[in-house]
N, C-alpha and C positions, 0 to 999 in steps of 0.2 A: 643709271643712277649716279649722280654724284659723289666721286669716291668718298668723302670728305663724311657724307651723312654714313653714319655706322649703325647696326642694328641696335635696337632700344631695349626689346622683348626679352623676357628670359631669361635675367643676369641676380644674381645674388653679390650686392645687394642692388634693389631695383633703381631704375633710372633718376637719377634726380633733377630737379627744375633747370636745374644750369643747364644739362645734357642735351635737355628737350627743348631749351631757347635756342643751345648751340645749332640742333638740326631745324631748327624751324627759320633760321637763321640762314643757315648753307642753302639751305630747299628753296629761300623766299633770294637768295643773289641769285641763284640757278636762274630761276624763273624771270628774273625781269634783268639780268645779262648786266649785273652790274655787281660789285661790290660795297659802293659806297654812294645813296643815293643822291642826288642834289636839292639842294634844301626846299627845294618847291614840291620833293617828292616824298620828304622823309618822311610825313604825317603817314601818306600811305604806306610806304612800306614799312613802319614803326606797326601800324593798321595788322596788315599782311600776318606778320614775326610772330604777335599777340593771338590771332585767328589761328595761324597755323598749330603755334607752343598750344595751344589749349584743347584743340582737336587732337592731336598727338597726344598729350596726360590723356583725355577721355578712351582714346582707344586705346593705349595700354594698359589701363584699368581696367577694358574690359574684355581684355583677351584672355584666355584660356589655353591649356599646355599641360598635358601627359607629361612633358619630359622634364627632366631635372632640371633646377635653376642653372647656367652658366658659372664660371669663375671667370672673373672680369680678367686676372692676372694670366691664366690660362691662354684667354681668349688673344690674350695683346701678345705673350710672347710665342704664341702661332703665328701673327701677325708678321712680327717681327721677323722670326724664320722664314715666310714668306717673302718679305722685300727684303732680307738679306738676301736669298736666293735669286731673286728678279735682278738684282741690282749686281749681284756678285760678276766681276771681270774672269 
C-alpha cells in the first residue's frame, strides 16, 4: 500500500471529505503511475478521484468496530516516534 494513504477507520473525530479526496487522490496516482495527469487525461482521472472519494465515504459509513474510537494526536505522535526512529543516525 502506498505509504502516503493512511487508515480512515476508527478515529475520533471521524474522517472528513478532505481526508477521503486526499486518499482517493494518492490511491488514483498509485494506480495510473503518475502524479499529475496530462490534460487529455484529466477528465478521467478527475472521473477516477470522484468514484473512488465516494466509495471510500460509503464504506466508512458502513463499517462497524467493538473498539474504541482512535485519538487522531495519539496516533500521529506514534508516527512520529516511529520515523524519528527509522530515520535516527
Amino acid at each position: 500500500m502506498c505509504r502516503n494513504i493512511r487508515p480512515l477507520h476508527n478515529f475520533a473525530p471521524p474522517a472528513t471529505a478532505d481526508e477521503v479526496h486526499a486518499a482517493a487522490l494518492q490511491y488514483v496516482r498509485k494506480v495510473a503511475g503518475s502524479t499529475k495527469p496530462s490534460q487529455r487525461n484529466q477528465a478521467a482521472f478527475d472521473k477516477a478521484v470522484a468514484a473512488v472519494a465516494a466509495a471510500t465515504a460509503e464504506l466508512l459509513g458502513e463499517l462497524v468496530t467493538a473498539a474504541p474510537p482512535r485519538d487522531r494526536e495519539v496516533e500521529a505522535a506514534k508516527a512520529r516516534e516511529r520515523s524519528r526512529q527509522r530515520y535516527a543516525s
